[in-house]
N, C-alpha and C positions, 0 to 999 in steps of 0.2 A: 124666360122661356117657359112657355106651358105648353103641355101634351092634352090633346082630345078636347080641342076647342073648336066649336062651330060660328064659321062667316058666316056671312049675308045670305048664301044662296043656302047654306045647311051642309057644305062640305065637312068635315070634321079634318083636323088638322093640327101641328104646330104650330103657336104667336110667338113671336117673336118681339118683345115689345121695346121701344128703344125712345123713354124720354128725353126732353130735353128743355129748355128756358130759354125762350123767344122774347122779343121785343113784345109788351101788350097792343093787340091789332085795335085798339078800341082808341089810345093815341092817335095813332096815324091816322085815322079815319078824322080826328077832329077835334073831339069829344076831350074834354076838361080831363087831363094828365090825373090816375090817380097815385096815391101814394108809394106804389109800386110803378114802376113799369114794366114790369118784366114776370112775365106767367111761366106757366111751366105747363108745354103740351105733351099729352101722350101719347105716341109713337114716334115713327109712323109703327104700326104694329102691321107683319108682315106674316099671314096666314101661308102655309109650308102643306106641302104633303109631304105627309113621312118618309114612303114609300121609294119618292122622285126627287126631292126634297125643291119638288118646281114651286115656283111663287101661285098662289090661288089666288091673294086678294090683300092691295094692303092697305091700310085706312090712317088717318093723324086725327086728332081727337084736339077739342080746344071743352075747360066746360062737358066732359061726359056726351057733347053731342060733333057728327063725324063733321070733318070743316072737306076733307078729302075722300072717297071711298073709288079704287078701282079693282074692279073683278074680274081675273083672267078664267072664262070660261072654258073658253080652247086654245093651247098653246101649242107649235107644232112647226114643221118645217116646211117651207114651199119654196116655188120656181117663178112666182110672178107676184106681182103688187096686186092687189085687187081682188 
């Protein structure tokens, strides 16, 4: 966990970050088995307001570059879909 970290849009916030060791996706695509097959991606990492402690945005990382990124801009209560 780290404190006063900024997502995508420049919120400032808590990461939350939760590795883990996946199947390598470069296998299953096709691609000549290497030596490993098993990576280790970073996250998902889960941007927090402190405040609310509401989710902002969380992202998984393969490689230092995002494979996932979703950004909740506006979270909030309603009475219809749409």
């Amino acid at each position: 966990m780290t404190q006063n970290v900024k997502h995508s849009q420049g919120r400032p916030g808590t990461v939350i970050n939760l590795p883990r060791e996946v199947e390598n996706p470069k296998t299953k695509l096709g691609a000549e088995p290497s030596a490993t097959s098993r990576t280790t991606v970073y996250g998902p990492y889960y941007f927090t307001d402190p405040k609310t402690s509401r989710v902002l945005e969380q992202t998984s990382e393969l490689d230092a570059a995002p494979l996932i990124r979703t950004t909740y801009l506006k979270v909030g209560w309603t009475d219809r879909i749409g």
